[in-house]
N, C-alpha and C positions, 0 to 999 in steps of 0.2 A: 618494580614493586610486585610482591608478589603475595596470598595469601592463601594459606590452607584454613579448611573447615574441621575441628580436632572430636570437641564434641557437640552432641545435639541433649535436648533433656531430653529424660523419658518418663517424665510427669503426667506429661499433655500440653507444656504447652510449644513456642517456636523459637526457646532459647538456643542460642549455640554458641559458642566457644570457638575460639580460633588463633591465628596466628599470623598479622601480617608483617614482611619483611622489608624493611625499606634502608635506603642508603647509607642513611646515617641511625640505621639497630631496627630490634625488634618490636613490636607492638602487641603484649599482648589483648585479645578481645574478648568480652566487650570492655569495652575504656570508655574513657571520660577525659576530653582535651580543655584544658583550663584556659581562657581568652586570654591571649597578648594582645589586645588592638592595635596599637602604636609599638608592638615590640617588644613591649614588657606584662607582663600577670600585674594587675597593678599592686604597687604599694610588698613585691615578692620580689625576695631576690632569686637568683638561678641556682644558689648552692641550696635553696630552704625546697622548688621545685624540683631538683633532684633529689636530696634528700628526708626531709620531713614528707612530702607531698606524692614522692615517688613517681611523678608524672612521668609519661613516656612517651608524649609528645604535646606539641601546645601548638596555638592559633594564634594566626597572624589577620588581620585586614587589610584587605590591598586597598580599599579605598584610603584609609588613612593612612599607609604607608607611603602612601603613591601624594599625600598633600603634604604628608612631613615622617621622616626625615627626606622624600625623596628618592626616587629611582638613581637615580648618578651617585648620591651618597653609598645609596646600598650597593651598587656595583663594585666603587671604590674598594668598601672594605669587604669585597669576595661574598656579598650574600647578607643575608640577615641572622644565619645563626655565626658568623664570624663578629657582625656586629654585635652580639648581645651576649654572646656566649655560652648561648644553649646548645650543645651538641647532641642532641637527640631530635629525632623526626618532626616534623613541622606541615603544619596545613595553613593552605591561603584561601580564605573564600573569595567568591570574587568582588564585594562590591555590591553587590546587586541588589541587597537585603537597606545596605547603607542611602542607594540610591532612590529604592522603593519610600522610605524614612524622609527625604527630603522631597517631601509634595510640596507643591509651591514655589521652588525652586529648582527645580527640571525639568526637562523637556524630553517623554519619549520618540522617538522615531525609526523607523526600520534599519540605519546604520547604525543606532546607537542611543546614548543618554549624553544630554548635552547637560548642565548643573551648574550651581554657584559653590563654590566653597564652602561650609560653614563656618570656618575661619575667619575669610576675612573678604568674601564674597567674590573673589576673583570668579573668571568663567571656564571651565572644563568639560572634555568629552568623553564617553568612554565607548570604544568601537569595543567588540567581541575578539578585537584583532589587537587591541592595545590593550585588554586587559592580560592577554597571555603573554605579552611583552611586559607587563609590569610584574606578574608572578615571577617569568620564566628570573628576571633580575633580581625581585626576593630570592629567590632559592629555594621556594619551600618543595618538598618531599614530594606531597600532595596538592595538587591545583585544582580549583572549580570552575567549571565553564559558567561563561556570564548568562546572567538568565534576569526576569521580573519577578518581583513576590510580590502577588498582590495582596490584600487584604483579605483577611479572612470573611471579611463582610461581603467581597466581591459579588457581583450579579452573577449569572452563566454567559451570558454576551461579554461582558470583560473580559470573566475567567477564560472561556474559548478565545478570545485575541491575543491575550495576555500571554495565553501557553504555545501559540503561534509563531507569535513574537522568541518566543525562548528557545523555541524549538529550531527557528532560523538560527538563532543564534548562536547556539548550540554544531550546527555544519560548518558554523565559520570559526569555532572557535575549537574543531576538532581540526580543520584544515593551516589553521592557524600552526596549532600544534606540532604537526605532522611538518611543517616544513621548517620549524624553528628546532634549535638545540640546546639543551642544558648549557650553562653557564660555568658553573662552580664545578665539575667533573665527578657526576654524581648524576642517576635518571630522577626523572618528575613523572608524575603521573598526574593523568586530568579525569577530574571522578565528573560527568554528566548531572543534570538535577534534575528530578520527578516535581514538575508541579502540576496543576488543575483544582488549587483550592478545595471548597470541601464538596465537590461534584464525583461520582463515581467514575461515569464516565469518561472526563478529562483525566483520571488519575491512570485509570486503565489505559488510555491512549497513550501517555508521558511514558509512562511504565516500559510499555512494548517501546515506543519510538528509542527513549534513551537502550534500551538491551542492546538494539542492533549495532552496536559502537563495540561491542567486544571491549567495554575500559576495564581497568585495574578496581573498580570500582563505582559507587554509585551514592548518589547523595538522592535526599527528599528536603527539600526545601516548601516553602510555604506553611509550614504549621507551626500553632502557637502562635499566632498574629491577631488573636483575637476570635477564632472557633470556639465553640463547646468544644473541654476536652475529649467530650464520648467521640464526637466528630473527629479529631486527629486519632482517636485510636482505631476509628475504623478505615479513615486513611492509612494509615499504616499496614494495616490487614492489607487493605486492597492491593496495595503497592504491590507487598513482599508476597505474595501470591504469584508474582510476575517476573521482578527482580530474580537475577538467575543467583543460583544456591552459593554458587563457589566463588562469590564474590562480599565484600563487605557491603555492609547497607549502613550510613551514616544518617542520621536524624538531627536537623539542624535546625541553633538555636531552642535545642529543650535540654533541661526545664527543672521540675521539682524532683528531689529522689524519686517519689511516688512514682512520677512520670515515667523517670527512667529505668527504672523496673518494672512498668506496666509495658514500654515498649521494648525492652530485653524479650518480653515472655513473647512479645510479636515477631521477634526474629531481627531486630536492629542490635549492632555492634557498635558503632560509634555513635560518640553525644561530645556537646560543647553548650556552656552556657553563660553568661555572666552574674546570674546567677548565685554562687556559692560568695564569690568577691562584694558582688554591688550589694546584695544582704549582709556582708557581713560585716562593711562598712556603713551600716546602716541597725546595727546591732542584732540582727538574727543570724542565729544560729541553726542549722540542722544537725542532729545527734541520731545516733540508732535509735534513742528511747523518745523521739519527736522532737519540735520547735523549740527554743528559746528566744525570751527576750529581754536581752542584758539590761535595758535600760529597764525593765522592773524593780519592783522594788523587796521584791521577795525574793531577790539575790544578794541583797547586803548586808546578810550575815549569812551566807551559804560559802566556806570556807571548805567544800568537795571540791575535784578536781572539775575543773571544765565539760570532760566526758571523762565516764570513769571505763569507756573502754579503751581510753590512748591511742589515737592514730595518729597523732605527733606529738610533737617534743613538748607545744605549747600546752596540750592537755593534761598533763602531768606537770608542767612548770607554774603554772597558776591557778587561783582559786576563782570561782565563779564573781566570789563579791570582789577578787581584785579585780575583774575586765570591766563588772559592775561599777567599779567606782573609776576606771578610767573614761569608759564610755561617762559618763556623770560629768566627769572633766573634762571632756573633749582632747583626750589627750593623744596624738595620732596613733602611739604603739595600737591603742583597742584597735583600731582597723585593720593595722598589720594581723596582731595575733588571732581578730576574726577571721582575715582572710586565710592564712595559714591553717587555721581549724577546718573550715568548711570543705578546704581544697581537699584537704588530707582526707576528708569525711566521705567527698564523693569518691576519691578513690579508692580508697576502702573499701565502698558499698557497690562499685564496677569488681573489684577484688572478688570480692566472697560471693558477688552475683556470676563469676565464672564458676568461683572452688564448689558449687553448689550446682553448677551446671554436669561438671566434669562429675562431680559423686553422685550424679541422678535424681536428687531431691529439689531442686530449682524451686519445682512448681509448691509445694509444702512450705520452705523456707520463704517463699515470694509472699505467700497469703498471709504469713505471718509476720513479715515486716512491712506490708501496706497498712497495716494496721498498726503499729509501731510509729512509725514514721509520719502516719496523720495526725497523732497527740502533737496539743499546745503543754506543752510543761510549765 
């Protein structure tokens, strides 16, 4: 993998524009990776993410890969974009976020995360050594070294152990790396993770510890788990103050447009959320001109299009009080044609938050759409 840095703004603020190249195409930056958890975008097919959606790469979970369908399944059929059919770039996190999420039902310890299933309660382990063994078998593009995320709540005595803990794990999961080979003949890259919650100091420590790895990249995990948002944007600062320049910086698990363009201006390239799907199957909508919500009732005779600036097929094929009156009937399509809306919408809004990097107005066109994008309509 490999990425150049193309442009920077020159507004003021830390936006930049890029170009990373990976095995199976291009990426361009900043982007927005739509969640596969299980494999699929849910309730999307691959022709609607290719085309309506324009995505250029999507996310996978190894902890849910890794409980169904299966590591030997996915071997079987050459990988997981052979399995599903998505031939563009792919990111696996590792788990770790998934494993933080089941308190009460794991056990951490220095080799590892030992957990129940949520399935169906079986017992499992996850070494820093079998997680790279379960990506390396996914196939994804990009791999995350296994780490903890603790809660935003976290104390400094946790958070310090906590980032200890990841930081070990992190040596073994580069070492893991380093002696393991690609499967599907095609390289993987393993992006390291900045945590230390919302502590200055731990962040700056993660920051420099994960640099000295020379990876293809670099993720920030732990935010949006429960901070004040001001709090993750100053994390973010701190980070990318540190984070080396010619490298991508991925922000994981965020969040609202707003967010995602608040952290563009800070210098992050990558986002992933569930976000755009889990709202829109739940009837909101995000538009340039702010929120919706289908299930009102002051869309049932609003016969405009969905978004009257068209970022898919969907938004131009139906009328507000038609999703209005599916949502009303619980009738599955609304979720699909949410979900297809929202995707297309964040891509879109990663889109123009380049072409506005690249023309030097970022900073101007940014103040103008956080504002935009906070209206309830």
């Amino acid at each position: 993998m490999t990425f150049s840095l193309q442009h920077t703004d020159r507004g003021g603020t830390n936006a930049r524009a890029g170009l990373i190249q990976t095995g199976h195409g291009p990426i361009q930056t900043p982007i927005f990776m739509p969640v596969g958890t299980v494999g699929s975008v849910k309730g999307v097919h691959v022709r609607e993410l290719k085309d309506d959606i324009k995505a250029q790469i999507i996310l996978g979970n190894t902890y849910h890969l890794y409980l169904r369908p299966g590591t030997e399944i996915l071997r079987q059929a050459g990988g997981l974009h052979k399995f599903n059919g998505f031939d563009r770039p792919m990111l696996t996190d590792s788990g770790g976020f998934q494993v933080f999420s089941l308190t009460g039902i794991r056990k951490l310890k220095e080799e590892g995360c030992e957990f129940r299933s949520h399935i169906d309660g079986s017992k499992h382990f996850f070494s820093p050594e079998k997680v790279v063994d379960i990506q390396r078998a996914i196939g994804a593009d990009i791999m995350m070294a296994f780490d903890e995320c603790p809660p935003g709540t976290a104390d400094y005595a946790y958070a310090r152990k906590s980032l200890k803990l990841t930081h070990n794990w992190l040596q073994r999961c580069e070492q893991r790396f380093n002696e393991t080979e690609p499967l599907y003949g095609y390289e993987q890259s393993l992006f390291p993770i900045v945590q230390g919650c919302v502590y200055k100091d731990l962040r700056q420590e993660s920051a420099r510890f994960v640099s000295q790895y020379g990876a293809d990249g670099y993720a920030i995990g732990g935010l949006a788990v429960g901070e004040p948002v001001e709090q993750m944007y100053e994390m973010i600062e701190v980070v990318n103050d540190i984070l080396p320049q010619d490298r991508p910086r991925y922000l994981m698990g965020v969040g609202t447009p707003v967010n995602i363009l608040e952290a563009i201006a800070r210098g992050v390239d990558m986002f992933d959320c569930v976000m755009p799907t889990r709202n829109g199957r739940n009837a909101m909508l995000f538009t340039s001109r702010g929120v919706m919500n289908m299930r009102n009732q002051k869309w049932q005779d609003c016969f405009e299009p969905i978004d009257e600036e068209g970022t898919s097929s969907v938004d131009t094929t139906y009328s507000r009080a038609y999703l209005h009156h599916l949502f009303k009937a619980k009738e599955l399509l609304a979720m699909q044609i949410a979900s297809i809306h929202n995707l297309a919408f964040y891509l879109h809004l990663v889109g123009e938050a380049r072409r506005h990097i690249v023309d030097g107005d970022y900073a101007t066109w940014h103040k103008q759409m956080i504002v935009q994008l906070s209206q309830r309509l």
